[in-house]
TIDOMAR-388143 format. One record per residue: residue number from 1; y, z, x of N, C-alpha, C in turn. Coordinates in Angstrom, 3 decimals, always signed. Example, Ala and Ser with C-alpha at 12.3 -4.5 7.8 and 13.67 -1.06 7.14 Angstrom:
residues 2
<seq->1, n.y->-5.690, n.z->+7.800, n.x->+13.190, ca.y->-4.500, ca.z->+7.800, ca.x->+12.300, c.y->-3.300, c.z->+7.800, c.x->+13.200>;
<seq->2, n.y->-2.250, n.z->+7.080, n.x->+12.850, ca.y->-1.060, ca.z->+7.140, ca.x->+13.670, c.y->+0.030, c.z->+7.870, c.x->+12.900>;
END
This chain:
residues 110
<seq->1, n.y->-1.183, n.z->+0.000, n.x->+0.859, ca.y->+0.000, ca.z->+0.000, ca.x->+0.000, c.y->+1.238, c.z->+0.000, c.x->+0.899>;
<seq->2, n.y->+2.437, n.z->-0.594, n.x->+0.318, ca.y->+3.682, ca.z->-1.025, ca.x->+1.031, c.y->+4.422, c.z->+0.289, c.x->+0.982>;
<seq->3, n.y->+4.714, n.z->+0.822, n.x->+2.094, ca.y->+5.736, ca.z->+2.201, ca.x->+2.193, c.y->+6.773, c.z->+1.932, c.x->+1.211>;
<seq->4, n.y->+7.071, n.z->+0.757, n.x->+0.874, ca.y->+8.640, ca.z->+0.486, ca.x->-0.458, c.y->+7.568, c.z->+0.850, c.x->-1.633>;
<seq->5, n.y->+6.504, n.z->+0.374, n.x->-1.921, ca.y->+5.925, ca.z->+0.555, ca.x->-2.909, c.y->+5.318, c.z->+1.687, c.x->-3.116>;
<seq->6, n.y->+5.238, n.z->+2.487, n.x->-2.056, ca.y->+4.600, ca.z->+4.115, ca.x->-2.218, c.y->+5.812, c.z->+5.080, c.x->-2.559>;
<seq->7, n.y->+6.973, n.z->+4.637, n.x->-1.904, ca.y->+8.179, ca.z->+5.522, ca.x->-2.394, c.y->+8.571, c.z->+5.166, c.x->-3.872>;
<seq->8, n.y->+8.908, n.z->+3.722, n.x->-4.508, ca.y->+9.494, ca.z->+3.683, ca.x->-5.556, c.y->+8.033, c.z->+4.639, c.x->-6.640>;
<seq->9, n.y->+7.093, n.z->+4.673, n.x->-6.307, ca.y->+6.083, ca.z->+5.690, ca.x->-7.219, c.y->+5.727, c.z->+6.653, c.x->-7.219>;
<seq->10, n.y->+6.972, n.z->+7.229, n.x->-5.834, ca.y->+6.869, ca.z->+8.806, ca.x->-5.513, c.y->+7.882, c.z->+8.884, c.x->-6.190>;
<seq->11, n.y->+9.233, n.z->+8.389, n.x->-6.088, ca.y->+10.044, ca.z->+8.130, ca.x->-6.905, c.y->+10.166, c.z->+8.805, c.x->-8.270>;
<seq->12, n.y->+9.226, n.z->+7.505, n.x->-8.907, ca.y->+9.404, ca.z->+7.605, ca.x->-10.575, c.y->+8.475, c.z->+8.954, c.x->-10.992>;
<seq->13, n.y->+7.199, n.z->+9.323, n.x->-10.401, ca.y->+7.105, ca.z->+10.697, ca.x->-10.607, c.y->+8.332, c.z->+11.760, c.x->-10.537>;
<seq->14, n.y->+8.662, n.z->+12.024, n.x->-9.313, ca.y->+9.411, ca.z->+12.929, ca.x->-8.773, c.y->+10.489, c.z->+12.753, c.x->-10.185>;
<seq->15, n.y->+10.885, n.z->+11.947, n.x->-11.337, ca.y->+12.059, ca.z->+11.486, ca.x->-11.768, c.y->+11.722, c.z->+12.942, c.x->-13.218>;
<seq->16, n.y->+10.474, n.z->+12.555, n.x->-13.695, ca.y->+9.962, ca.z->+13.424, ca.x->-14.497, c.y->+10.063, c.z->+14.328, c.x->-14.603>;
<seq->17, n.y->+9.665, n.z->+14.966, n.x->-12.874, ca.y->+9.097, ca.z->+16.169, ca.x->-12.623, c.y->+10.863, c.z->+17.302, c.x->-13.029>;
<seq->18, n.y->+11.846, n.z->+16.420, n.x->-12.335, ca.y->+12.779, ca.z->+16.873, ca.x->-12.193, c.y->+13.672, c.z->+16.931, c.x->-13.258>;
<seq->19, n.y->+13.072, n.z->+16.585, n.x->-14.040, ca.y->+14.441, ca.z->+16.932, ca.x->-15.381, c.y->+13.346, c.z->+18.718, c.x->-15.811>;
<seq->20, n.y->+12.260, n.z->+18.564, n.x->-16.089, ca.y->+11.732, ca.z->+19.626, ca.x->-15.974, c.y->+12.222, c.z->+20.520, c.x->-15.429>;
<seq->21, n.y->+12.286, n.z->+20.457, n.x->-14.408, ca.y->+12.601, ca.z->+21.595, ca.x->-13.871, c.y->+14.250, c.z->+22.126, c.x->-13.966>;
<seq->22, n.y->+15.012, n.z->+20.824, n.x->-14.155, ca.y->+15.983, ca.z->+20.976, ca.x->-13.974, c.y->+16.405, c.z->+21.970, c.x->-15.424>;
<seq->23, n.y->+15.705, n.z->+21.671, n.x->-16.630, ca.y->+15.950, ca.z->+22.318, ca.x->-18.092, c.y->+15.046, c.z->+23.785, c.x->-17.817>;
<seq->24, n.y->+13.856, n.z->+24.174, n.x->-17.002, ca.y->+13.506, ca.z->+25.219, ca.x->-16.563, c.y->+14.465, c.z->+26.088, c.x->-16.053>;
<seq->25, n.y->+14.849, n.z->+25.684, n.x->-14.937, ca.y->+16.009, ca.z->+26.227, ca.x->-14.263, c.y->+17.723, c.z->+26.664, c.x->-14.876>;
<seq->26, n.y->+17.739, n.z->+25.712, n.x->-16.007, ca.y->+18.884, ca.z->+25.913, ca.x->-16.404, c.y->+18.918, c.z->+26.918, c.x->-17.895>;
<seq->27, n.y->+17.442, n.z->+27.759, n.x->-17.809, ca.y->+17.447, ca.z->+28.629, ca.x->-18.957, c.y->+18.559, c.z->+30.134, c.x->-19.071>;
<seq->28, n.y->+19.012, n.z->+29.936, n.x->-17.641, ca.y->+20.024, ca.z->+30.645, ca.x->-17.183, c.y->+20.825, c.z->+29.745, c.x->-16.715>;
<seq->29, n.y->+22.139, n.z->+30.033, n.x->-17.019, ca.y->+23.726, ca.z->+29.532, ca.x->-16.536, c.y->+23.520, c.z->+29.302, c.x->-14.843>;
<seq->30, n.y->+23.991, n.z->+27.938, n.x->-14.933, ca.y->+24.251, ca.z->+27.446, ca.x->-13.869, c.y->+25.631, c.z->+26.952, c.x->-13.414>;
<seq->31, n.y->+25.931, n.z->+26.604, n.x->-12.348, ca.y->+26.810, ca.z->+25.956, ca.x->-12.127, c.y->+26.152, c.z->+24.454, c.x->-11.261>;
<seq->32, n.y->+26.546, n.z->+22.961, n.x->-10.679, ca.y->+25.823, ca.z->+22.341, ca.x->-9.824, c.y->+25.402, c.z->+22.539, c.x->-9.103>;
<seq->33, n.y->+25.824, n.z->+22.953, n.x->-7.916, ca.y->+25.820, ca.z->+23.745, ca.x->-6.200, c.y->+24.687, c.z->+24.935, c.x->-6.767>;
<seq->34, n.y->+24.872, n.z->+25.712, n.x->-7.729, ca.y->+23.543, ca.z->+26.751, ca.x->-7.460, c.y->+22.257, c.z->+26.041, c.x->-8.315>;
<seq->35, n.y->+22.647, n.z->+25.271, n.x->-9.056, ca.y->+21.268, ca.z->+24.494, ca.x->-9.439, c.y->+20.597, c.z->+24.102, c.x->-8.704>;
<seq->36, n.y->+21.251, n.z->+23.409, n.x->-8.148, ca.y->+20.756, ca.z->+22.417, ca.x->-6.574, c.y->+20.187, c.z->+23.389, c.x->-5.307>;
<seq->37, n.y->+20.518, n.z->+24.404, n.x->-5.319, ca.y->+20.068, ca.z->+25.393, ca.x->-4.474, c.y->+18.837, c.z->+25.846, c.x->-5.016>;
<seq->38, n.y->+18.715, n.z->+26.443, n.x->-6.255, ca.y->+17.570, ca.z->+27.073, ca.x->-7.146, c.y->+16.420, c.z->+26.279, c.x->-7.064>;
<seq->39, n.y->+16.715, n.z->+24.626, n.x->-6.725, ca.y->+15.734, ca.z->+23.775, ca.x->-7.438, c.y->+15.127, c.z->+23.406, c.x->-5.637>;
<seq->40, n.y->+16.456, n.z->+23.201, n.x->-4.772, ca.y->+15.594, ca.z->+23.471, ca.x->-3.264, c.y->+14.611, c.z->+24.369, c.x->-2.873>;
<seq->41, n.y->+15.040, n.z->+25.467, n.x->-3.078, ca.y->+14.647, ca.z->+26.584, ca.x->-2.945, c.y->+12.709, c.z->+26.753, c.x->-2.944>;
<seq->42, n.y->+12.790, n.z->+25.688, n.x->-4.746, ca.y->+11.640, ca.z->+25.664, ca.x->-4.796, c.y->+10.742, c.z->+24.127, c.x->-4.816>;
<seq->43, n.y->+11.437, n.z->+23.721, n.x->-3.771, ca.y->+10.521, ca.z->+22.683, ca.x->-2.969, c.y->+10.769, c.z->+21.276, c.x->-3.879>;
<seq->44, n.y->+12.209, n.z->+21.278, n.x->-4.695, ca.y->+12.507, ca.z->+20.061, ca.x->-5.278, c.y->+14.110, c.z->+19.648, c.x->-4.883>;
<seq->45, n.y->+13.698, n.z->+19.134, n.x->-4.159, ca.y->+15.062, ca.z->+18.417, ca.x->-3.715, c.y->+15.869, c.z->+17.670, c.x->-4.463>;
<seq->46, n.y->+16.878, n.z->+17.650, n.x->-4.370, ca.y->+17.863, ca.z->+16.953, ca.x->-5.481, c.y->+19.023, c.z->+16.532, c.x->-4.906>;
<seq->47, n.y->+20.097, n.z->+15.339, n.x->-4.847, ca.y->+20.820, ca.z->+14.989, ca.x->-3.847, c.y->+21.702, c.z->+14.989, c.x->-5.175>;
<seq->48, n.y->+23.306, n.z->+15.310, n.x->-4.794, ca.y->+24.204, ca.z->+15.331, ca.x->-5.784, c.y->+24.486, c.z->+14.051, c.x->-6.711>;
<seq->49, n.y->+24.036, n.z->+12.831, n.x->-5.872, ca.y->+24.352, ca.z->+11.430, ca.x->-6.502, c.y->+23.186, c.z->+11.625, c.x->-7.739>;
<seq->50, n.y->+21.694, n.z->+12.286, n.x->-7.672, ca.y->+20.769, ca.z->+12.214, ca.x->-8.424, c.y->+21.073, c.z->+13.233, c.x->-10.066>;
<seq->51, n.y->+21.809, n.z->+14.736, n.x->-8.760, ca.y->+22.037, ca.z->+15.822, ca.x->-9.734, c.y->+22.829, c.z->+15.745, c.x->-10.806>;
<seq->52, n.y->+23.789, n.z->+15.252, n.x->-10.758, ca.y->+25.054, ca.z->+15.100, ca.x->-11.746, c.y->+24.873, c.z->+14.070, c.x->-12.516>;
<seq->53, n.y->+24.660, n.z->+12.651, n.x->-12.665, ca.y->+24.340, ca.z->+12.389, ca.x->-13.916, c.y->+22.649, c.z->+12.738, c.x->-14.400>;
<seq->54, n.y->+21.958, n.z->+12.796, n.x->-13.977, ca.y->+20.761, ca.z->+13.766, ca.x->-14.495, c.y->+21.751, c.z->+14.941, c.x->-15.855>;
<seq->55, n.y->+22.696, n.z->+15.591, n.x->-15.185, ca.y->+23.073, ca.z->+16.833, ca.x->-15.953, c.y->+24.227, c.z->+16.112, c.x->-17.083>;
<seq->56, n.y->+24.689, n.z->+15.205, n.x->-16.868, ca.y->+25.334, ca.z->+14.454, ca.x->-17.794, c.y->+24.502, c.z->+13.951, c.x->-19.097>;
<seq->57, n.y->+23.627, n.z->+13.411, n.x->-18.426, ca.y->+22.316, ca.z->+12.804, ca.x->-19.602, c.y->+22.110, c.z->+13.331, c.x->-20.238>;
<seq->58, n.y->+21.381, n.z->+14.768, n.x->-19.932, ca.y->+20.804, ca.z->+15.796, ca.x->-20.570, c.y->+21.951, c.z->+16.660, c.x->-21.220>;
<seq->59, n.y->+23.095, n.z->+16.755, n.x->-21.149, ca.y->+24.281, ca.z->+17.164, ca.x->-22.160, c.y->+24.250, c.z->+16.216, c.x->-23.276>;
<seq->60, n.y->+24.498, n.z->+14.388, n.x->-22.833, ca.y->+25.178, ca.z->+13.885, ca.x->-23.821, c.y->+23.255, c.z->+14.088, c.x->-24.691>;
<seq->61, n.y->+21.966, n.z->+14.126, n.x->-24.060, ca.y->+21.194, ca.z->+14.053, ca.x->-25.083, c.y->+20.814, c.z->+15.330, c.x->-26.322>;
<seq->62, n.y->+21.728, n.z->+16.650, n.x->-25.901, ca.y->+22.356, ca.z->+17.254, ca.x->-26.788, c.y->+21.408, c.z->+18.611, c.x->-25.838>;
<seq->63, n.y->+20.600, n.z->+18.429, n.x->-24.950, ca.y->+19.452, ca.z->+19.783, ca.x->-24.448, c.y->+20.526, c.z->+20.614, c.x->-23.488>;
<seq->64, n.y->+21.871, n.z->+20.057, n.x->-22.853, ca.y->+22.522, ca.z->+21.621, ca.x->-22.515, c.y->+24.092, c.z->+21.133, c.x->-22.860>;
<seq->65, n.y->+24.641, n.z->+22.521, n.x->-22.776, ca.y->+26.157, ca.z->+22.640, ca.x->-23.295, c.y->+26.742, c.z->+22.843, c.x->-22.079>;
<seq->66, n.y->+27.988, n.z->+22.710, n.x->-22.064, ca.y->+28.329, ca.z->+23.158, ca.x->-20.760, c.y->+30.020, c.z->+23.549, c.x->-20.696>;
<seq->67, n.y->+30.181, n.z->+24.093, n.x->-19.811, ca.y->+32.130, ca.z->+24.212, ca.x->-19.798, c.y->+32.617, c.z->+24.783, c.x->-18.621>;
<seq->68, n.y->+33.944, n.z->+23.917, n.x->-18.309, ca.y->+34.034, ca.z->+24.349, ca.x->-17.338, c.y->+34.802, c.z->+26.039, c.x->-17.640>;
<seq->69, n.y->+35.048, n.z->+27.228, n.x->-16.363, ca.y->+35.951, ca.z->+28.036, ca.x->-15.734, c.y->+36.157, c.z->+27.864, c.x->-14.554>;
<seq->70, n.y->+37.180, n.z->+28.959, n.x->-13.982, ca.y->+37.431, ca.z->+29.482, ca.x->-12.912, c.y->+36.649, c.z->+30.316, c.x->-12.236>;
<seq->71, n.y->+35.785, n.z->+29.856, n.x->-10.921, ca.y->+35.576, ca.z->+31.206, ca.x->-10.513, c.y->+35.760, c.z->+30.955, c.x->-9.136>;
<seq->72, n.y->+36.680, n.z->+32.003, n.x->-8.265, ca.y->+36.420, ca.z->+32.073, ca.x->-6.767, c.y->+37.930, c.z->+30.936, c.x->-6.754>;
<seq->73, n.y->+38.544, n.z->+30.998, n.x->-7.237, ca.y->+40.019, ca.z->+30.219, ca.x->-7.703, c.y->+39.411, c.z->+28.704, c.x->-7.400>;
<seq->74, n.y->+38.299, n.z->+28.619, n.x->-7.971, ca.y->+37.956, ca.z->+26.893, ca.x->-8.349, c.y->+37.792, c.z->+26.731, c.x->-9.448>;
<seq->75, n.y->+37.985, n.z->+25.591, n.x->-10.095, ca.y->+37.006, ca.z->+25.136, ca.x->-11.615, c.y->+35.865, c.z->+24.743, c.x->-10.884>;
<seq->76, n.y->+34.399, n.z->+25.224, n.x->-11.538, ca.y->+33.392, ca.z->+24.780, ca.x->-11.937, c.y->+32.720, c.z->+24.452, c.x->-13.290>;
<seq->77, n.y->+32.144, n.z->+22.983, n.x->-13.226, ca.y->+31.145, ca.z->+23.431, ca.x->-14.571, c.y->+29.976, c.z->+24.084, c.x->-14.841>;
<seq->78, n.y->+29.972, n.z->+25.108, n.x->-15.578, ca.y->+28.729, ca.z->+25.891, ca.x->-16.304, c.y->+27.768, c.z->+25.075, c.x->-17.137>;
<seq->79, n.y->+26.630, n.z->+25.099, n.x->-16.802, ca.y->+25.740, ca.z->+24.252, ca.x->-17.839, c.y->+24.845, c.z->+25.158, c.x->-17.926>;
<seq->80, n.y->+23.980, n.z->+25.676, n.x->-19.523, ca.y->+22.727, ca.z->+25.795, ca.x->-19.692, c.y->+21.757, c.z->+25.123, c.x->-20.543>;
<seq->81, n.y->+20.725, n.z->+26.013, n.x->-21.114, ca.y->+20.181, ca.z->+24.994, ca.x->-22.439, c.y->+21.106, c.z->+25.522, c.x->-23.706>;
<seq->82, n.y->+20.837, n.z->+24.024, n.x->-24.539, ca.y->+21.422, ca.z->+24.293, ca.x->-25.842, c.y->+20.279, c.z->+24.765, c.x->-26.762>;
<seq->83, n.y->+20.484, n.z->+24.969, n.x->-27.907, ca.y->+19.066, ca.z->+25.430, ca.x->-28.691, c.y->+18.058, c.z->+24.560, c.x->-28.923>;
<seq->84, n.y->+19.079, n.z->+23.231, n.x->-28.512, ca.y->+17.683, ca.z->+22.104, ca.x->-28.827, c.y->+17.278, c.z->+21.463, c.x->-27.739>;
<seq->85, n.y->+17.425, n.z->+22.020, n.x->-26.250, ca.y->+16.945, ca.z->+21.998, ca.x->-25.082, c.y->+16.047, c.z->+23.443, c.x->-24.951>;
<seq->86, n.y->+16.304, n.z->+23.952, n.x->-25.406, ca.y->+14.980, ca.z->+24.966, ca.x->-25.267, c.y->+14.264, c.z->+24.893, c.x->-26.164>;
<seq->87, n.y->+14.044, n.z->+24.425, n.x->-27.103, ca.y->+13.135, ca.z->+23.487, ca.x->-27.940, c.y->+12.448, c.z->+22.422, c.x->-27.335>;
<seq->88, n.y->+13.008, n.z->+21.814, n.x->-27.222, ca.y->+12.421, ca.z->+20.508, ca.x->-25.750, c.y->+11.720, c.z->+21.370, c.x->-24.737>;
<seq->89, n.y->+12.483, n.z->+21.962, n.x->-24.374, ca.y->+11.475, ca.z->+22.821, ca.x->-22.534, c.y->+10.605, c.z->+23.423, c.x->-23.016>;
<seq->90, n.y->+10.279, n.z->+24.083, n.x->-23.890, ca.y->+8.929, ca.z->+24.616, ca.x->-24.673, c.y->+7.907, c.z->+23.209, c.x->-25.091>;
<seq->91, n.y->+8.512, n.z->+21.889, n.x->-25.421, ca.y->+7.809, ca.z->+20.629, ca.x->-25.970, c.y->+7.124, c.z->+20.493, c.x->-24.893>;
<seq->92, n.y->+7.837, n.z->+20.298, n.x->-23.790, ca.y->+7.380, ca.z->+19.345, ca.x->-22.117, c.y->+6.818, c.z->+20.342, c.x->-21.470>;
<seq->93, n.y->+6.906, n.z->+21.446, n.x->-21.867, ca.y->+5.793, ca.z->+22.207, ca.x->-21.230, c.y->+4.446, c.z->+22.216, c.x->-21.304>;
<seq->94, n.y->+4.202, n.z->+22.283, n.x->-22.545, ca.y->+2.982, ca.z->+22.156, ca.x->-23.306, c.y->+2.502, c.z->+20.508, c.x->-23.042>;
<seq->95, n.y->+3.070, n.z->+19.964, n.x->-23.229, ca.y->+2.820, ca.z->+18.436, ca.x->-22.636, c.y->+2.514, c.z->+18.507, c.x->-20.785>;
<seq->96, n.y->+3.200, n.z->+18.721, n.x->-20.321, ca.y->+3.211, ca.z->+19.254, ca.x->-18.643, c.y->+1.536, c.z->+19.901, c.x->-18.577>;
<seq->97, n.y->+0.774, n.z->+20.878, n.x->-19.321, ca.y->+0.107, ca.z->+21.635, ca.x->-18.948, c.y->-0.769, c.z->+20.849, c.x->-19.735>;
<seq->98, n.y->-0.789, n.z->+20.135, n.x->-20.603, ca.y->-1.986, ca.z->+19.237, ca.x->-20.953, c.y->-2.263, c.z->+18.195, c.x->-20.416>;
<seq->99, n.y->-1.223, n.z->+17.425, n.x->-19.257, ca.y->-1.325, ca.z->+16.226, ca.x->-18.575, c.y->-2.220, c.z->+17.390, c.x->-17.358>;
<seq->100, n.y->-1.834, n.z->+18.328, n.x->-16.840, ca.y->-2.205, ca.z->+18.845, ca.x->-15.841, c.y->-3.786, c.z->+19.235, c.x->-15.901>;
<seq->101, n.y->-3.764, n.z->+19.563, n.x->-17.288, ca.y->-5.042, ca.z->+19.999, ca.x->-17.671, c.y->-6.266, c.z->+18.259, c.x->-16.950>;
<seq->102, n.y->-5.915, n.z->+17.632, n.x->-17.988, ca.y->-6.306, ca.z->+16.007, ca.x->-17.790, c.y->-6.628, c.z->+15.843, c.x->-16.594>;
<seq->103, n.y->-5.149, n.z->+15.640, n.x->-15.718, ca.y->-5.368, ca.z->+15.375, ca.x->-14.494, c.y->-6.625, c.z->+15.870, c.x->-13.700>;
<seq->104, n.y->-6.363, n.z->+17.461, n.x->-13.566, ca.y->-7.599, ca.z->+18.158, ca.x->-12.798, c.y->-8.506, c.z->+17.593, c.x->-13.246>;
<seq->105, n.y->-8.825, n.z->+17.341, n.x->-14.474, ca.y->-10.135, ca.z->+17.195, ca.x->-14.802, c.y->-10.791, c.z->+15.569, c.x->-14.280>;
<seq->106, n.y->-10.200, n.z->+14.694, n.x->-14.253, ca.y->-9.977, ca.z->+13.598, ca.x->-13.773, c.y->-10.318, c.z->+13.920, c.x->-12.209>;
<seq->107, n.y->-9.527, n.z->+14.410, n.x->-11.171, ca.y->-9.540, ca.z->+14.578, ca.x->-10.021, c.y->-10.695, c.z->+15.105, c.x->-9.634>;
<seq->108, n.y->-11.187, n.z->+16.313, n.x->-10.591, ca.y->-12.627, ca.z->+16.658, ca.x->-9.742, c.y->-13.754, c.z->+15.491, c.x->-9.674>;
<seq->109, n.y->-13.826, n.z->+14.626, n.x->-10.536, ca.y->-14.692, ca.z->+13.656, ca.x->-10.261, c.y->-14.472, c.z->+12.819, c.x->-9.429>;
<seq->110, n.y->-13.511, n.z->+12.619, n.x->-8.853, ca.y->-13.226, ca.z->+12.379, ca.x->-7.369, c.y->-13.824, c.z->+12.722, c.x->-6.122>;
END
């Protein structure tokens, strides 16, 4: 397999994985910069060009609210889930753990 063709399908996984986590993560108030830290932290990298409209999407698709304040004499924006993003992160979970389920089961016959 072509290293272009192994990345664009590490890629489009990784694309999944990361809104997941990103609506996981944002069950508590975030700001960008500590999202992006939270989500390093745990072994998902996220580059700001990826992070920010990711978090745009997922506002205008109604799963978080957001606003900016002041803190530390900057504006930042605050984003978490809305009620119908934690509705969703409870959906894709259960979906998440039945693909996972699948998968393993698939893989051991490997």
């Amino acid at each position: 397999m072509k290293m272009d063709q192994f990345e664009n399908l590490r890629l489009e996984l990784r694309r999944g994985c990361l809104v997941v986590a990103a609506l996981a993560a944002l069950r508590s108030e975030q700001y960008g910069y500590t999202l992006r830290k939270a989500l390093s932290e745990h072994g998902m990298e996220i580059d700001e060009g990826t992070l920010y409209p990711l978090l745009r999407r997922l506002e205008t698709q109604g799963l978080l609210v957001s606003e900016w304040r002041e803190e530390d004499k900057r504006k930042k924006r605050f984003y978490r889930l809305s009620s119908q993003g934690e509705t969703t992160l409870e959906q894709l979970l259960t979906e998440w753990k039945s693909i996972d389920r699948s998968l393993n089961g698939i893989l051991e016959g490997v």
